[in-house]
N, C-alpha and C positions, 0 to 999 in steps of 0.2 A: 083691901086697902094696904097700901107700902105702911111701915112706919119709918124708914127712914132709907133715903137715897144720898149714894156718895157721887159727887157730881168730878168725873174722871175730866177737868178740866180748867180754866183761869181765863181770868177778862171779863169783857161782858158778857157771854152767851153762860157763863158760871153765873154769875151776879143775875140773866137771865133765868136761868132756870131753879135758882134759889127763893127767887119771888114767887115761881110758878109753886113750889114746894109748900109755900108759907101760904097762897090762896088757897091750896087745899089739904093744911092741918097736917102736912107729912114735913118731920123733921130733917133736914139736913147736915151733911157732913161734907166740909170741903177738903180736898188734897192741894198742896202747896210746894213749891219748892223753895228753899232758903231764899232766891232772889224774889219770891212772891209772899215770905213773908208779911209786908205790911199793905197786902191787895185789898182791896174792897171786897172782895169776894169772901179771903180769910174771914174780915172780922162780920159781916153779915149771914155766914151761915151757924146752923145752930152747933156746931162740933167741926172742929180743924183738925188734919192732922201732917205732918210733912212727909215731902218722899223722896227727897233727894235733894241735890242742886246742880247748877249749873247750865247746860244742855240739857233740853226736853228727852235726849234718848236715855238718862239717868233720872228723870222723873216722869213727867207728863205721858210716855213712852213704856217707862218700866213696867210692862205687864204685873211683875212679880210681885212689886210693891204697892202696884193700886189694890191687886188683889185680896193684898195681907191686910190693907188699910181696911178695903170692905168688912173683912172679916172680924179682923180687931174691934172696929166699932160697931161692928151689931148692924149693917144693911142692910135692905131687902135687896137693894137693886143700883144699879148703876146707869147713870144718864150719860152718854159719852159727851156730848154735844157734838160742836163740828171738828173737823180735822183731828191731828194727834189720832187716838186710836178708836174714832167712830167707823170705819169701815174695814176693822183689821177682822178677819173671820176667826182668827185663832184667837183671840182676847174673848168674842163670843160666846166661842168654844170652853176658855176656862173659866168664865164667868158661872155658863151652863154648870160645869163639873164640881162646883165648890157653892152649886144652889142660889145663886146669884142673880137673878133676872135683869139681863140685860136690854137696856130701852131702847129699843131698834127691831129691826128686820131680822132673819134666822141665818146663823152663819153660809148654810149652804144659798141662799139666796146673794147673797153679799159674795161669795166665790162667784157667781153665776151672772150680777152684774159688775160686777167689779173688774173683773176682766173684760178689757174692750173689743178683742175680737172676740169675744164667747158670746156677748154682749150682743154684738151684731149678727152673729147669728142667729140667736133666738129671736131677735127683733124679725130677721128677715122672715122665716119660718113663721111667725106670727103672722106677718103682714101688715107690718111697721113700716112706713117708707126711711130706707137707708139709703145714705150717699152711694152711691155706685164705687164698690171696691174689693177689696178681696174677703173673703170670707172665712179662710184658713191662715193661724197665724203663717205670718215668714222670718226666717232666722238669716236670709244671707243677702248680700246686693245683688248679685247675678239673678237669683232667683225673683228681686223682688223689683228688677228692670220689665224681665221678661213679662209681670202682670201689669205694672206701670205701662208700658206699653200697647196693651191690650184695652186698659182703661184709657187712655187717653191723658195726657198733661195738660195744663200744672195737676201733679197730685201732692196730697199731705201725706207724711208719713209720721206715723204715728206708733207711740207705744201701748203695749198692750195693757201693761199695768200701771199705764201714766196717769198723772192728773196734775194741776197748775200750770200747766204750759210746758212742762219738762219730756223731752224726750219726742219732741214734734217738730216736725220741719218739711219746709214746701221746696219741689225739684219741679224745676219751671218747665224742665226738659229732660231727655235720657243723656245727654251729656253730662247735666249734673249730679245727676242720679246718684251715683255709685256711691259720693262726696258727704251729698247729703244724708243718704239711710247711714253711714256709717256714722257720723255723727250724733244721728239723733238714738240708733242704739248703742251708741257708746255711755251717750246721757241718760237712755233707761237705765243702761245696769249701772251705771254707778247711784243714779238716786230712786231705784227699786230695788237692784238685784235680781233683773229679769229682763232679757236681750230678746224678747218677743217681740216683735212689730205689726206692722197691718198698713195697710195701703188703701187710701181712697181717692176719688175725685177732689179736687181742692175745687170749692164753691165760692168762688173772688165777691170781694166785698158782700159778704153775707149777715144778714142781722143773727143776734143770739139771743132766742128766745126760748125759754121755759115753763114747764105745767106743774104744780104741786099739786101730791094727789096724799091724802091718806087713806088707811083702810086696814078695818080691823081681821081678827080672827075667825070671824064670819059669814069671811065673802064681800063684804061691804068694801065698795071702793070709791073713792068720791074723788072728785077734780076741783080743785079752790080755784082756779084759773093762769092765768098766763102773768109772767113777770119778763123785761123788757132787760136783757142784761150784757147790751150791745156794749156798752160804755166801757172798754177796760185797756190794762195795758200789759203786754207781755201774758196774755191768755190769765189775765187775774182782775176781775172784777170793780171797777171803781164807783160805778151809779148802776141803782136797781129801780124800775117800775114797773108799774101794774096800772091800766092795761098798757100791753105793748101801742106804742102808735103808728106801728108798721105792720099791723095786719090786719086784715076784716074780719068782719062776724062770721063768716063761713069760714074764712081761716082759721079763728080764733074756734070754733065749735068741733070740726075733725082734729085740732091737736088733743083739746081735750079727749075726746073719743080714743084715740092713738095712747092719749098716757093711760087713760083709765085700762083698755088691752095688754098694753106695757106690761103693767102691774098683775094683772089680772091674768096672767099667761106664767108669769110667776110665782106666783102663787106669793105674792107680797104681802106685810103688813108692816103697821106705822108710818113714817113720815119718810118721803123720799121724791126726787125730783126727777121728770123727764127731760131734759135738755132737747133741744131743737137748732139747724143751723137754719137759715128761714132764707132763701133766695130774692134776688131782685124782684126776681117776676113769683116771688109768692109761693115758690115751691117750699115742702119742709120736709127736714128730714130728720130721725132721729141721729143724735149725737153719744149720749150717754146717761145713765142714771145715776143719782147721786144718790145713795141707800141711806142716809142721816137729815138731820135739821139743815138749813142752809145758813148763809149768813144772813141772806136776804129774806128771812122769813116774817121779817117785820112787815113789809112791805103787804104779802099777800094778808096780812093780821089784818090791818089796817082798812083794806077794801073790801074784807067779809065778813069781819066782826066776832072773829075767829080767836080762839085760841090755841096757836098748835102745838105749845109744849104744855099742856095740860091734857091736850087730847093725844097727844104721847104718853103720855104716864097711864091715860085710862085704859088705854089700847093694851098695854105693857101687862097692866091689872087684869087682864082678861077682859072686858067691858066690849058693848061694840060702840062701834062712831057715836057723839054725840046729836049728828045731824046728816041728811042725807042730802043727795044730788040738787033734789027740786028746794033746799033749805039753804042752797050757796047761792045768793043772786050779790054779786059784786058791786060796790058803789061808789062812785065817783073815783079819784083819781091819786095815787099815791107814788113819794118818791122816796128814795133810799141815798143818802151818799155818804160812802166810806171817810171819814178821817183818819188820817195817819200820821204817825210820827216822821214826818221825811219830810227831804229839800226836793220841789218837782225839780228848781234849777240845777240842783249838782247830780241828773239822773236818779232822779226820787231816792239819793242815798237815807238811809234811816237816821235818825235821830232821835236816840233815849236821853234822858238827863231826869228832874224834878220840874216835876210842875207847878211853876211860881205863882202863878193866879189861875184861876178858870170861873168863868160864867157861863153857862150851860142856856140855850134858850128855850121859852116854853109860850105855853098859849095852844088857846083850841085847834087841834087837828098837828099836835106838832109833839113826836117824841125822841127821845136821846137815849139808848142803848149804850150805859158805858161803864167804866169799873174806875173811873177817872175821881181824884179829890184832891183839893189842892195840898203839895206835900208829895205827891205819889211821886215815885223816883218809877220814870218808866225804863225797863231793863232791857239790856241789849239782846237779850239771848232769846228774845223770842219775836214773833208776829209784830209788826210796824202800825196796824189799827189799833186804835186807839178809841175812836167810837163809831154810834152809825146815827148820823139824824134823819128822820124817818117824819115827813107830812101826811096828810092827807086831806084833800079839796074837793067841792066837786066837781071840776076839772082840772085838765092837765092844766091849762094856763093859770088858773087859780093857784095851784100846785106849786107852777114855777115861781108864780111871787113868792108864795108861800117859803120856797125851800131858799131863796133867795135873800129874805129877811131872816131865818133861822141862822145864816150861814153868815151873816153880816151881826148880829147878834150877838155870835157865838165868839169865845173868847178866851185863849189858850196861852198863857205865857211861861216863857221857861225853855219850850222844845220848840224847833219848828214844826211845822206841820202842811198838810194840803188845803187848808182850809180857802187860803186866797184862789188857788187852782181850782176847786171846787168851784166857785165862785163864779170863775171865767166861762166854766163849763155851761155854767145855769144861762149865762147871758150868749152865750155862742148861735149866732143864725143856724146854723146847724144841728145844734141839740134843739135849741126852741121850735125850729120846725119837725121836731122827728124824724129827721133824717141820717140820725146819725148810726154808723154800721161800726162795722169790730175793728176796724183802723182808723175812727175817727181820732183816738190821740194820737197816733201815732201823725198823721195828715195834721192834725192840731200843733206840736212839736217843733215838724216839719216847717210850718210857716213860721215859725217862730225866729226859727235859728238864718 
């Protein structure tokens, strides 16, 4: 058993897994930077300490500093959560070296998926269905025409070490070709530091769906099921659900099979995501793995009665799974939708200030993930969510009311936010029927304007 974990992180998923802390008697320690001095996360864990200010790359970032932070107060272990530095290999690395237990997956595994063409390769080799594309990274445009080419157009082009939407871009043609890879590796190395790319088929209007698998030190690898994470803007996420309603049960039964080999060809453990891009006609393919907690892990909690930042810590602890394959039967229908601090109309620019009022809604089958109280001065310098309201029914359509009066409810004065957007979305003939693919906002937008 931990006695105490420093949670290398801020917002809800801090405020998340400091509850997970407190259901099982292990103490906590939060890290702060001066602009998150007065967070909900600071004053609810059981020991604070600061690391910097300003910019995440002088705190939330600072390897050097979370590290001393561990040490200084007496950790066992560090929980990264998501983004900031959950999938850096090197922070693993000196967690390892300074006795640390880091809650996550083993560095070399995290090198192994984390890189996206490496990535696919092993997928391929496993025998993972991959988009049809190159399988050795490429560094130049002439080289990276000539397998364009060979694959067939439209292709994405992609970075190797990318993730958020950054450093990706579609060449409809080999005329544009050239234009576009230069571009999107101009965008790798300025927001990686790594001009590696990778070329595939672009799969037009594709649903984006995902498997969350954990599995411990044992061998044990388990599949929670499918999340539905079509809904986004600019390759970033806005509504999560479980089950997807764009795939059948024999769709829905070989992805899990694919994640659980995924994982298990890696020699994986704890909590980590198989991405999928999911065709018209039902084809899937792997995309990428997400070696941390998600945001959207609320969602898969909800329809399997799951805990999986607890069953992260036990993993961490040496333990195996708390429950196996035949112990996951999913139930009824659950939905996820990001709030944020931004105007949709001024191009979802962000918006920090104080927050003048908040009412939060609640009621059976209905939760709120947030670091939110009124007073909170939300700060410029970081991530634009703000919270995530999380149903669950038993079904979608019960769901959609559901997330419908949550969101109507819900009550946030001071910033703007997406919450009327959100809103729109719930009531949109195209979400309501399940039909919506990875450009519905954008086609949403579109008619707008």
């Amino acid at each position: 058993m931990f006695n105490k974990i420093l949670i290398a992180n801020r917002g809800e998923i801090a405020v998340r897994i400091i509850r997970a802390c407190r259901n099982m008697g292990i103490r906590s320690v939060a890290v702060y930077s001066k602009e998150d001095a007065k967070s909900f996360h600071v004053q609810l864990a059981d020991q604070r300490i600061c690391i910097g200010e300003g910019p995440a790359k002088n705190s939330y970032l600072n390897m050097d500093r979370i590290i001393q932070a561990a040490r200084n107060m007496g950790a066992d272990a560090i929980h990264p959560g998501y983004g900031f530095l959950s999938e850096n290999s090197e922070f693993v690395r000196r967690c390892q070296e300074n006795g640390i237990t880091f809650i996550g997956p083993e560095a070399d595994v995290i090198d192994k998926m984390g890189n996206k063409s490496q990535a696919r390769r092993t997928m391929m080799e496993a025998g993972v269905p991959v988009v049809p594309g190159t399988k050795e990274p490429v560094y130049d445009a002439e080289t990276g025409r000539e397998l364009a080419d060979r694959i067939g157009y439209p292709v994405m082009i992609k970075a190797s070490s990318g993730g958020g939407g950054k450093g990706m871009r579609v060449a409809a043609s080999a005329d544009e070709f050239e234009f576009q890879f230069n571009m999107a590796q101009r965008e790798s190395a300025n927001a990686f530091g790594d001009d590696t790319m990778y070329i595939e088929r672009f799969v037009e209007n594709p649903r984006h769906v995902e498997i969350q698998i954990m599995a411990d030190q044992f061998g044990h690898v388990v599949a929670l099921g499918d999340r539905d994470c079509s809904v986004q803007r600019n390759h970033q996420k806005l509504i999560e659900e479980s089950p997807s309603p764009a795939i059948t049960e024999e769709i829905r039964e070989k992805m899990n099979q694919c994640a659980v080999l995924a994982a298990r060809t890696v020699h994986y453990t704890n909590a980590g995501t198989i991405e999928y891009i999911v065709s018209p006609q039902g084809d899937f393919y792997f995309m990428e793995m997400n070696t941390r907690i998600q945001v959207e892990h609320g969602v898969t909690e909800m329809v399997t009665g799951t805990d999986l930042i607890i069953e992260q810590i036990r993993v961490a602890m040496g333990e195996p799974l708390s429950f196996t394959q035949e112990d996951v039967q999913p139930r009824g229908h659950a939905i996820e939708c990001r709030i944020n601090a931004e105007i949709p109309e001024k191009n979802f620019m962000p918006s920090p200030g104080v927050v003048e009022h908040l009412h939060l809604p609640a009621g059976n089958g209905v939760r709120v993930d947030t670091g939110l109280y009124t007073g909170y001065r939300i700060p410029s310098e970081y991530d634009s969510m703000i919270a995530k309201v999380i149903v669950h029914a038993a079904d979608r359509e019960a769901a959609l009311r559901k997330m419908r009066s949550a969101l109507d409810e819900m009550l946030i004065m001071g910033v703007e936010t997406n919450l009327d957007f959100q809103y729109q979305i719930m009531r949109h003939p195209v979400f309501r029927e399940g039909r919506a693919d990875t450009g519905f906002i954008e086609n949403m937008m579109n008619m707008k304007k």
